[in-house]
C-alpha positions in Angstrom: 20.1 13.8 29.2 21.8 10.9 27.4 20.8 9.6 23.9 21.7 6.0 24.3 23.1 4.3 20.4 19.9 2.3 20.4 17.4 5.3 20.8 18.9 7.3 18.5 19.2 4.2 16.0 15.1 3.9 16.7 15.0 7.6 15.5 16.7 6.8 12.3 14.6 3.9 11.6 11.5 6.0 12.2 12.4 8.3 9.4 12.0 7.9 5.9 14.9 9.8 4.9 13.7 10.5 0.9 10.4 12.1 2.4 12.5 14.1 5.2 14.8 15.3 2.2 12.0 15.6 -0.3 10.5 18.6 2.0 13.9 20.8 1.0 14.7 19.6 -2.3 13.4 17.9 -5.9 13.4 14.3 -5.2 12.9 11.5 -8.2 12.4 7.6 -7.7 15.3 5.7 -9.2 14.8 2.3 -8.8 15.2 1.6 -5.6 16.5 4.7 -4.6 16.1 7.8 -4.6 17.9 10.8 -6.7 18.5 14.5 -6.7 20.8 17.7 -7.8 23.0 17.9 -4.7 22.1 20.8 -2.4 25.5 20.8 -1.3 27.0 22.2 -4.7 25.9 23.2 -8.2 25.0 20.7 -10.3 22.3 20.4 -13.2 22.9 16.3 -13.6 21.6 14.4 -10.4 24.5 13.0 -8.4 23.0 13.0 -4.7 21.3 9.5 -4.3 19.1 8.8 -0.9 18.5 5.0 -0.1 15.3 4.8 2.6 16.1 1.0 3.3 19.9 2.0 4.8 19.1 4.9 5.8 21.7 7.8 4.4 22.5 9.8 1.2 25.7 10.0 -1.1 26.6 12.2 -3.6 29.0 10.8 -5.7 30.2 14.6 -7.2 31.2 16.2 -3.8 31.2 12.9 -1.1 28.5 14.2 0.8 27.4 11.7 3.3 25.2 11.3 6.1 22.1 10.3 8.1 18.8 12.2 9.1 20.6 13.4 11.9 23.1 15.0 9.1 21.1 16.2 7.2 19.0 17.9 9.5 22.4 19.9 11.0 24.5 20.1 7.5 21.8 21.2 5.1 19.1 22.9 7.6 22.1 24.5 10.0 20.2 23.2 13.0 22.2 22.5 16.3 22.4 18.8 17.0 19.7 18.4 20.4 17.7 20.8 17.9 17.9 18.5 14.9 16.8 15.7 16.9 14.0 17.3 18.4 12.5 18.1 15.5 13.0 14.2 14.2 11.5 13.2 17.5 8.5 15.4 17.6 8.0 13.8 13.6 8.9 10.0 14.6 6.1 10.3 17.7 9.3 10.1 19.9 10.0 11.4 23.4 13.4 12.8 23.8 14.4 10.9 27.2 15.0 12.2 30.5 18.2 13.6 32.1 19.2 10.4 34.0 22.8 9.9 35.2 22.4 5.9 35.0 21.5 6.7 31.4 25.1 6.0 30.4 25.6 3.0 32.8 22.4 1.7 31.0 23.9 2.2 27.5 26.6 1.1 28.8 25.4 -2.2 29.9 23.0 -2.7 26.4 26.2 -3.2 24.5 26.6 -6.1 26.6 23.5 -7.6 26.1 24.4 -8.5 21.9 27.5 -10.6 23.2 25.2 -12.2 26.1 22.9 -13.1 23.0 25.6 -14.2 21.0 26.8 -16.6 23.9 23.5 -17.8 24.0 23.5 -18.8 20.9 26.5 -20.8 20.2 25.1 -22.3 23.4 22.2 -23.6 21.7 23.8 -24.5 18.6 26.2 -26.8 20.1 23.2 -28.8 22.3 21.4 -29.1 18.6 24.2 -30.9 17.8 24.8 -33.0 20.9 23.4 -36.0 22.4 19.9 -34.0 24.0 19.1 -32.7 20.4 18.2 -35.7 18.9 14.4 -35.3 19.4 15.0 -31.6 17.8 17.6 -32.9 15.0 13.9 -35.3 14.2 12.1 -32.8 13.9 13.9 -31.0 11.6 14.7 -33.7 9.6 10.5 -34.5 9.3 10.1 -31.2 8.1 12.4 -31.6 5.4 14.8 -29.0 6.9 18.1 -29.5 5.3 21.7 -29.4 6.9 22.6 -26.2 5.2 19.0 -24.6 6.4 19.6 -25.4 9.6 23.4 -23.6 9.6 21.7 -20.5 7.4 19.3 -19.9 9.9 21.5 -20.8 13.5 18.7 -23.3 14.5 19.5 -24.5 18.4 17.9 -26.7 21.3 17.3 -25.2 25.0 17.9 -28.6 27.1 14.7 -29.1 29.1 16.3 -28.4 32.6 15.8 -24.7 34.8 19.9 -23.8 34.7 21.6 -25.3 31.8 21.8 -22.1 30.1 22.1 -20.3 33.6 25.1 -22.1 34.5 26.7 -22.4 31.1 26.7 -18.0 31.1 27.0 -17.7 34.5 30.3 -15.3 33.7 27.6 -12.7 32.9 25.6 -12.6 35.9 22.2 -13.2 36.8 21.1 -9.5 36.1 22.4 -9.4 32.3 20.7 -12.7 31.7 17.1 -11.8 33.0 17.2 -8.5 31.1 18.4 -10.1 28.0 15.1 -12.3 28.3 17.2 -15.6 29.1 16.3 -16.0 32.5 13.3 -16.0 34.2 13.4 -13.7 37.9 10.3 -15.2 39.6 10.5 -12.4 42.2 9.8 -9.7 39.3 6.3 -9.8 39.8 5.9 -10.1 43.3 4.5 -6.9 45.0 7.7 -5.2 46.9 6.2 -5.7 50.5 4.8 -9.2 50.1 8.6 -11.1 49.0 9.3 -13.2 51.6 12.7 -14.8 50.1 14.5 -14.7 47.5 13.9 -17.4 44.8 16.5 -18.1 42.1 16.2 -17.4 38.7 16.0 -20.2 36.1 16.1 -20.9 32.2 13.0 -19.4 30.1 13.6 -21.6 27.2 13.5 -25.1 28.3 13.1 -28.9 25.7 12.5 -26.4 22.6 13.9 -26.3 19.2 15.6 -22.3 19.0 15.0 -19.9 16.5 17.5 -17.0 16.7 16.1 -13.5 15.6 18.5 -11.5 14.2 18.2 -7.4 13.3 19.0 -6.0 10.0 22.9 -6.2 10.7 22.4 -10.1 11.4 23.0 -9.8 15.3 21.1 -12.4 17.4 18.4 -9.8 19.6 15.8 -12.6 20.7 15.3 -15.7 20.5 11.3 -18.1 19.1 11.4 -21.3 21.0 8.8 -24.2 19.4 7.9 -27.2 21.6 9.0 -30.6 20.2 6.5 -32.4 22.8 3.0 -31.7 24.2 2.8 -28.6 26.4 1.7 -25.0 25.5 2.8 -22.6 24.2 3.9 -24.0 21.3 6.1 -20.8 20.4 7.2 -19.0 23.1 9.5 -15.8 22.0 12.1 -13.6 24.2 10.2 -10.7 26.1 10.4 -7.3 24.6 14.3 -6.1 26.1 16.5 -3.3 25.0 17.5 -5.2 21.9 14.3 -6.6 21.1 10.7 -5.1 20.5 8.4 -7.6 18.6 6.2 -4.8 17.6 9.0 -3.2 15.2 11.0 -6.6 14.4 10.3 -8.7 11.6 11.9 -12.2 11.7 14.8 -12.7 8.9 15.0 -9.5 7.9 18.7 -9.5 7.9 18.7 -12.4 5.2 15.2 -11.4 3.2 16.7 -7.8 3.0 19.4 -8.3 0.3 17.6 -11.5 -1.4 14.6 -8.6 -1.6 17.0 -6.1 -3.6 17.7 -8.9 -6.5 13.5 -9.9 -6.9 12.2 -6.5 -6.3 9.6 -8.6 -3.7 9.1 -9.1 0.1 6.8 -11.5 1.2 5.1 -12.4 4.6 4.0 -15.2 5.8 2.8 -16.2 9.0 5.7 -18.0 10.8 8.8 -19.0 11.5 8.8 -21.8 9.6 7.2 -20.8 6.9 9.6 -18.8 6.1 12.3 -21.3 6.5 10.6 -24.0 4.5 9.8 -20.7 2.0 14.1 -19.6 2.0 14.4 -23.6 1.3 12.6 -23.6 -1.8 14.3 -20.6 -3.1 12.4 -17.6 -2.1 15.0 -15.7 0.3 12.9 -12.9 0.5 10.5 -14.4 3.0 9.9 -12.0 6.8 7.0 -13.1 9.2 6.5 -10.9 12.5 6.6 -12.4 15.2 3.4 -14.0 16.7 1.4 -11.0 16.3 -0.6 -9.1 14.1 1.4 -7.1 11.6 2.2 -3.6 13.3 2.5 -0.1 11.7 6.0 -0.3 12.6 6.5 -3.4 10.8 4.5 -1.9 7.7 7.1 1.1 8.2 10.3 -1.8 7.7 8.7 -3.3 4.7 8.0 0.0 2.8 12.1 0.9 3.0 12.4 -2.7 1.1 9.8 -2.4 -1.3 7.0 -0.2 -2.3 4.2 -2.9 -2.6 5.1 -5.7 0.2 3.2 -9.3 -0.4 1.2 -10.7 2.4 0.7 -14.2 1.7 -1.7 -15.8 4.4 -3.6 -18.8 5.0 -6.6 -19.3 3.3 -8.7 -20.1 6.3 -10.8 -18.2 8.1 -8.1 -17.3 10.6 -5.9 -16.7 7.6 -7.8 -14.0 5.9 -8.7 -12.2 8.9 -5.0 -11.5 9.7 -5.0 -10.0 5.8 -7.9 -7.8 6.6 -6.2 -6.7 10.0 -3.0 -6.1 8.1 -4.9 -4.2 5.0 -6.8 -1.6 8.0 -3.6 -1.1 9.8 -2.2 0.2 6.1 -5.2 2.7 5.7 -3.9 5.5 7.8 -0.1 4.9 6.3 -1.1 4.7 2.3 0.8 7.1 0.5 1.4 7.1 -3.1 3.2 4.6 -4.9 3.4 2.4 -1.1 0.2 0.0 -0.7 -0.1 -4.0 -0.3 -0.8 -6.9 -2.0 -2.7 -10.1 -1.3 -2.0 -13.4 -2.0 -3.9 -16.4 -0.2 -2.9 -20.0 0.1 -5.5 -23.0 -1.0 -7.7 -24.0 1.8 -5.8 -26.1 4.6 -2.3 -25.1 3.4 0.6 -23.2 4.2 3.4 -22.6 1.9 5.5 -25.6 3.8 2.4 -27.9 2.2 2.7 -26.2 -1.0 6.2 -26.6 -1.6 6.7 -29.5 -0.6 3.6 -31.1 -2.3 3.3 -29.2 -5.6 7.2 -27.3 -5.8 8.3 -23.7 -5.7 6.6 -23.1 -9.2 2.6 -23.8 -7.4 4.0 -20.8 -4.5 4.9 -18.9 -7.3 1.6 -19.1 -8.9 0.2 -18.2 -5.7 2.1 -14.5 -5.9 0.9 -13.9 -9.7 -2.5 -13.9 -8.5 -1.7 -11.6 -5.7 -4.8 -8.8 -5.0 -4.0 -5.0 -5.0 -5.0 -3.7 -1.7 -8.1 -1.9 -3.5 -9.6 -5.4 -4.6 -9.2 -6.9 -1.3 -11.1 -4.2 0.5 -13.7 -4.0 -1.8 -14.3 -7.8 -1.7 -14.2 -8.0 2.0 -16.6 -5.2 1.8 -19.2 -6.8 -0.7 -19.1 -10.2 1.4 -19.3 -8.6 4.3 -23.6 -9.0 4.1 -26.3 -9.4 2.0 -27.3 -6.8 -0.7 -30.4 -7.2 -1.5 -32.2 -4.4 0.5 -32.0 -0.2 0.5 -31.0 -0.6 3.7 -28.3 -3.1 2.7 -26.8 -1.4 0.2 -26.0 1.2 2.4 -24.4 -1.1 4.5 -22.2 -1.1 1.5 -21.2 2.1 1.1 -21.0 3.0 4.7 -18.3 0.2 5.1 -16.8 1.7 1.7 -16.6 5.2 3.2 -15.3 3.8 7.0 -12.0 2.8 4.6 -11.8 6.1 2.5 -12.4 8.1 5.9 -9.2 6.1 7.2 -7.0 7.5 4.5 -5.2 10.6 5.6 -3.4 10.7 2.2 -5.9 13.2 0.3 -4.8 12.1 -3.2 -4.5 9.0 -2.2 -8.2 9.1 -0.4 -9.5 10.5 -3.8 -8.4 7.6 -6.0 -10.0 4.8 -3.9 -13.3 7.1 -3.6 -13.3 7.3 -7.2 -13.0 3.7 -7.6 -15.1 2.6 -5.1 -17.7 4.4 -6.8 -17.1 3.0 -10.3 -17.1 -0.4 -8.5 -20.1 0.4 -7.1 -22.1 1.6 -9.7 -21.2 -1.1 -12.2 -22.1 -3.8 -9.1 -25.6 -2.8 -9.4 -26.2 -1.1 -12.3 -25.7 -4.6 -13.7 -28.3 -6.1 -11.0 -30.7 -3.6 -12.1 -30.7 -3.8 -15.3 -30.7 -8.1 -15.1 -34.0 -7.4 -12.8 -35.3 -4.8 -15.6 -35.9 -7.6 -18.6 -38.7 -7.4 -19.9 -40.9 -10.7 -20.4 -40.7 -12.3 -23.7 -43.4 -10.6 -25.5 -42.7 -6.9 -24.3 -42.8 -4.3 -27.0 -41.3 -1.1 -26.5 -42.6 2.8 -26.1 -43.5 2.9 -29.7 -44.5 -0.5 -30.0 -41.9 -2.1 -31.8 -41.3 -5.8 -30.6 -37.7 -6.9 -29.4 -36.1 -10.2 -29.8 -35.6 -12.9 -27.5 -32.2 -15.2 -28.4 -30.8 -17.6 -26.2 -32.2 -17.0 -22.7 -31.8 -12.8 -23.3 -33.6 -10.2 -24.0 -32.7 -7.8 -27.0 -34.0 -4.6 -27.4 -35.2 -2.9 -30.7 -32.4 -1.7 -32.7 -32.8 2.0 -33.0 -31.7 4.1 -36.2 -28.0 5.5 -36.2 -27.7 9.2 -35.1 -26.4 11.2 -37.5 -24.6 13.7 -34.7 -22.6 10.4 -33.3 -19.5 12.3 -33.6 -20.0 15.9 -32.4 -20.2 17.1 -28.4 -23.7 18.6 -28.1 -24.3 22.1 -26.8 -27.3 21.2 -25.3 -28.6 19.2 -22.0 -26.0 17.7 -19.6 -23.4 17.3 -22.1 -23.5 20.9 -22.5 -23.6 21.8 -19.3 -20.1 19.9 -18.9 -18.8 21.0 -21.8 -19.1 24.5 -20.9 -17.8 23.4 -17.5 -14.9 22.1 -19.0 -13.8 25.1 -20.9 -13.9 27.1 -18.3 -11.9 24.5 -15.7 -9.5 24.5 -18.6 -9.1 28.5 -18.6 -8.4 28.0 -14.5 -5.8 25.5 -14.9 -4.6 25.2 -18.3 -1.5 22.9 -17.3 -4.2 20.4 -17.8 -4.6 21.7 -21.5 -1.2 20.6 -21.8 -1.8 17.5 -20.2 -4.8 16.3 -22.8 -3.4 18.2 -25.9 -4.3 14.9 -27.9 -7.9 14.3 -26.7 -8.5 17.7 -26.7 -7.7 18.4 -30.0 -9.7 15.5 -31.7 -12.9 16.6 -29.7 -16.1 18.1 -32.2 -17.5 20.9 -30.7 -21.3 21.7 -31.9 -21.3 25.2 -29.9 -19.6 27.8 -32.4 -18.3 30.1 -30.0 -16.9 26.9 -27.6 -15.1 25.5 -30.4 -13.2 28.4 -31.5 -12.6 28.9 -27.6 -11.7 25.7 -27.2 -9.5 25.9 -30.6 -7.3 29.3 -29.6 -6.7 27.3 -26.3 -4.5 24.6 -27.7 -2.7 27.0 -30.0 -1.8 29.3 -27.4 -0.4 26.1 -25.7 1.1 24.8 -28.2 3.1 27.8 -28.7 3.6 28.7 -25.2 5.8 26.4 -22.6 3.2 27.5 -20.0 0.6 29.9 -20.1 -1.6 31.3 -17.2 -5.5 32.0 -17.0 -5.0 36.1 -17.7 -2.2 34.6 -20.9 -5.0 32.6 -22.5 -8.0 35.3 -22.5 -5.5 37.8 -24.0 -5.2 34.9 -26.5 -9.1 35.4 -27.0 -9.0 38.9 -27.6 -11.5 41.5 -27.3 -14.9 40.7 -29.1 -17.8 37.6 -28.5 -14.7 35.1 -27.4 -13.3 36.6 -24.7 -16.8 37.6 -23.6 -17.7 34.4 -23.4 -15.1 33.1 -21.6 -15.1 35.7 -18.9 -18.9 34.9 -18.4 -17.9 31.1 -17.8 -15.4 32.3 -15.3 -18.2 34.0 -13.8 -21.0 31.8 -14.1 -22.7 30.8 -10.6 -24.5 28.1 -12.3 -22.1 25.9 -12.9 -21.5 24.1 -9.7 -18.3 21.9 -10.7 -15.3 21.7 -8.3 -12.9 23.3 -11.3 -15.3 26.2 -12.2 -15.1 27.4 -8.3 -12.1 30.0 -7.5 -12.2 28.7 -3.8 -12.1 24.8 -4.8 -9.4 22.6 -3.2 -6.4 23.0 -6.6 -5.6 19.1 -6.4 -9.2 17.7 -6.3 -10.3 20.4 -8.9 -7.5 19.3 -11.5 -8.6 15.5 -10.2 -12.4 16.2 -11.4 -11.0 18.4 -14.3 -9.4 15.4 -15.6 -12.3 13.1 -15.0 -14.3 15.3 -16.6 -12.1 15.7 -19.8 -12.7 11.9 -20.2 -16.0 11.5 -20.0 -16.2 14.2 -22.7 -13.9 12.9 -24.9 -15.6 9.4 -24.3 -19.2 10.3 -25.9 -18.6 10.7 -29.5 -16.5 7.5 -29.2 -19.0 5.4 -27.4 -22.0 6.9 -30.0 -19.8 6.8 -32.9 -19.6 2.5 -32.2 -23.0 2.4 -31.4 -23.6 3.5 -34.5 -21.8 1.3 -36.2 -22.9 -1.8 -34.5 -26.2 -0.9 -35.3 -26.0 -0.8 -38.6 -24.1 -4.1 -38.8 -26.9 -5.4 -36.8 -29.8 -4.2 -38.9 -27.7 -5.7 -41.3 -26.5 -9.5 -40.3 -29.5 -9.7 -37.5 -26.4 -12.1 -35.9 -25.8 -13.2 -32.8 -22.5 -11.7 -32.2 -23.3 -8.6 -33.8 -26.6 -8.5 -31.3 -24.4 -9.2 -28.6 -21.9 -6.1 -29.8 -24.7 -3.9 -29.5 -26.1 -5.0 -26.2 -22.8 -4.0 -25.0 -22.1 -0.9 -26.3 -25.8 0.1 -25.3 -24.6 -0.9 -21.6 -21.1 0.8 -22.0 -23.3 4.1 -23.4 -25.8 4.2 -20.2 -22.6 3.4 -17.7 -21.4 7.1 -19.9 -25.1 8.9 -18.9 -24.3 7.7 -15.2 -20.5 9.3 -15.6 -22.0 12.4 -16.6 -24.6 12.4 -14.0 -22.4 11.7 -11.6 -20.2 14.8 -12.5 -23.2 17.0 -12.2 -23.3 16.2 -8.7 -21.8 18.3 -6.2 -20.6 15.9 -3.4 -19.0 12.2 -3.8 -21.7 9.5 -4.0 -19.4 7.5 -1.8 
């Protein structure tokens, strides 16, 4: 077999190198890289740095360099075919075939970048000649500068069938139709039905030429617009041995170092888009090229930048491209590597913008930029009416079709969790609008409420003199005692809420001196395990108690279960920490307001209270929620 340069440079490409090294040793995010102890000598200060977007690591203590490949043979002490098997089998890659024309083939792909770089000073030079006025015009109506037009190699294709043909005729026909330059109108003809041979003639013919380049700046394709009626009106090179449209993103080679000095890549739609974009001083512009944004392309933009821009039209068309984009992101989410949203006025695009309003209206455009999270959700909610049972399932169901496309499990759990939060507020809020009663509604014990200002305000009800201590009692209770003992199974989290935990007011005797010993033994202890903190207890009623809560088959929460799942346990265990911590707050202001209220009888201080009262019934729904088994969404 024969692993051509280019396949093995696809390989690399498909490997995120700080993930692939992570799986061995300690990595850390460090700015845009990556950093570690080197594993090829002792070290306790990290000198081994790994940078994704180029694709090796360095240490700067020994000089260890190298690739996946490298690392894969140096560190793991795997034979090389072996090494790149296992890379392969990752990447989704099939090791080719033994094929003795492998290494003519190779061979002849070298050839093809200085048939593309003919090809371009070709074009170049007709820009500037007498048949590239029409497309010298058109530039100069789209405001494209002198100095744009060098940066970004702009070109004319002569409208005639063999200009090109004839002017690289000293590579042959074969190396041109391969490279995408030529057309072969025999290609598709069936093998018995050719009658003659027909010649081959230019593919790019009276359009304005848009060289692609790859990441080391070397012309690969070419995007040719029309300057006069016809269709299409961009017309790119064929996928070729240089080029494949599904993994290339146009101007990476110049938006890739621009990107390292904002922190930011954005996408637009086109080509020029992102010249006009590069014009107006944002350099780190890519677009792909005339289709929808691949996985691949996702891939490229993740090794610039862990939260990408896509800035789209705001049109119809425009918005389902973003939506496209945001589902073809689901599977790939991992943490800290998600999208962002920004979208364009109605009937713009950022050539408009810039040029009418100037760079500063774009940039406001990018502050307002959604997370991925908002944009599902409000695609989600505008997806239909939500007004019926039935529709409001509708809801969730398209809710779920996004979490279920999340492989990521912590990841997954986030957006379920805020879904749900999103949800709940969405129509607890409806419900409680449709729940007003009329004007002269009295409560259960007949006291009348007050009407001010178009709303309705409920009787003000006496401060509770327990608004600062946990109850041992009802559901609170319940989770309280569900809490201790999630704590005693994973008392790193003990650690990890050492302040909440130790301001919390436990009614329950026993609970509180539990709960009390707990933090101490942290507190002296760097780590402690479950068996450590019940010899903390002791012997007598404490450590009796907390062995029964280890026991209990009652309590039905995800962190008081030996055979839970560790990572969603400690996710619910922290969940449920706040919502604890939350109810002596949320009563403790209630209480307060109240009594300023029964006081003043203001507005404002009405107001104060109707919110807390809301803010204290979105807490019952928290804790309800918790008592619950299963997700809601």
């Amino acid at each position: 077999m024969s692993l051509t340069p280019q396949w093995l440079d696809e390989l690399r490409a498909r490997t995120t190198l700080s993930t692939l090294i992570g799986k061995s040793i300690k990595v850390q995010k460090a700015g845009r890289e990556y950093k570690a102890c080197c594993p090829f000598h002792n070290e306790k200060t990290p000198s081994f740095t790994i940078n994704d977007e180029k694709g090796f690591y360095h240490c700067f203590g020994c000089g260890a360099h190298g690739d996946a490949i490298r690392w894969m043979t140096e560190q793991r002490g795997l034979p090389f075919m072996d090494a790149v098997k296992e890379l392969a089998a990752v990447a989704g890659m099939d090791i080719p075939a033994a094929d003795p024309r492998a290494a003519k083939r190779a061979e002849q792909a070298k050839g093809l970048h200085d048939v593309m770089a003919a090809a371009q000073g070709f074009f170049e030079e007709q820009l500037g000649g007498i048949d590239g006025a029409d497309a010298r015009a058109y530039l100069l109506k789209r405001g494209i500068s002198d100095a744009t037009r060098r940066a970004f190699g702009f070109g004319y294709s002569p409208d005639s069938r063999t200009r090109l043909k004839t002017a690289l005729r000293d590579f042959g026909d074969p190396m041109l139709i391969e490279a995408g330059l030529l057309i072969d109108p025999d290609a598709s003809e069936p093998e018995g039905e050719k009658t003659r041979k027909r010649d081959s003639y230019d593919r790019f013919r009276g359009r304005l030429m848009i060289p692609i380049r790859d990441p080391r700046g070397r012309v690969i394709a070419f995007g040719g617009r029309i300057l006069g009626a016809g269709e299409p009106k961009y017309l790119n090179s064929p996928d070729t041995p240089l080029f494949d449209k599904g993994r290339t993103l146009y101007n990476i080679d110049r938006a890739s170092p621009a990107a390292r000095q904002t922190g930011r890549v954005i996408v637009v739609e086109g080509y020029m888009d992102v010249v006009a974009l590069a014009q107006a001083g944002f350099g780190e512009c890519v677009a792909p090229l005339g289709t929808a944004l691949t996985e691949h392309q996702i891939e490229r933009l993740w090794k610039m930048v862990e939260v990408p821009i896509l800035c789209f039209d705001g049109d119809a068309a425009g918005q389902k491209a973003a939506i496209r984009a945001a589902m073809r992101a689901l599977p790939l989410l991992r943490p800290g590597h998600s999208l962002a949203f920004a979208t364009l006025p109605q009937g713009q695009d950022p050539d408009d913008l810039v040029r009418t309003a100037g760079a500063s209206a774009f940039e406001a455009v990018l502050t307002q930029a959604e997370p991925l999270v908002d944009r599902l959700w409000n695609h989600a909610v505008a997806a239909g009416p939500l007004e019926t049972p039935e529709q409001r399932a509708a809801l969730k169901q398209r809710l779920s079709e996004y979490t279920d496309a999340m492989t990521h499990n912590d990841v997954r759990a986030h957006y379920v969790q805020a879904f749900r939060e999103r949800h709940d507020a969405l129509f607890f809020t409806r419900s409680a609008r449709q729940a007003l009663p009329r004007r002269d509604s009295r409560d259960a014990g007949g006291r009348r409420g007050q009407w001010s200002k178009g709303q309705w305000k409920p009787p003000i009800a006496p401060p509770s003199g327990e608004a600062r201590v946990i109850r041992a009692v009802g559901t609170e209770g319940v989770l309280l005692a569900g809490m201790i003992c999630g704590l005693l199974r994973y008392p790193d989290r003990i650690r990890a809420h050492l302040e909440v935990l130790s301001a919390l007011r436990i009614a329950d005797r026993q609970l509180a001196a539990i709960m009390e010993k707990l933090l101490a033994g942290v507190w002296r202890e760097e780590s402690v395990e479950t068996e450590g903190l019940l010899t903390i207890l002791g012997t007598g009623e404490l450590y009796n108690r907390a062995k029964g809560l280890l026991r209990a088959d009652a309590l039905t929460f995800t962190f008081t279960r030996k055979d839970a799942d560790a990572t969603r346990a400690r996710r619910d265990l922290d969940e449920a920490i706040r919502v604890i911590a939350a109810g002596p707050e949320i009563e403790a202001a209630l209480a307060e307001a109240t009594r300023r209220a029964m006081e003043t009888l203001d507005e404002a201080s009405l107001q104060q209270q109707q919110d807390l009262l809301k803010l204290q019934a979105d807490h019952q729904q928290r804790l309800a929620d918790l008592m619950q088994p299963e997700d809601i969404i």
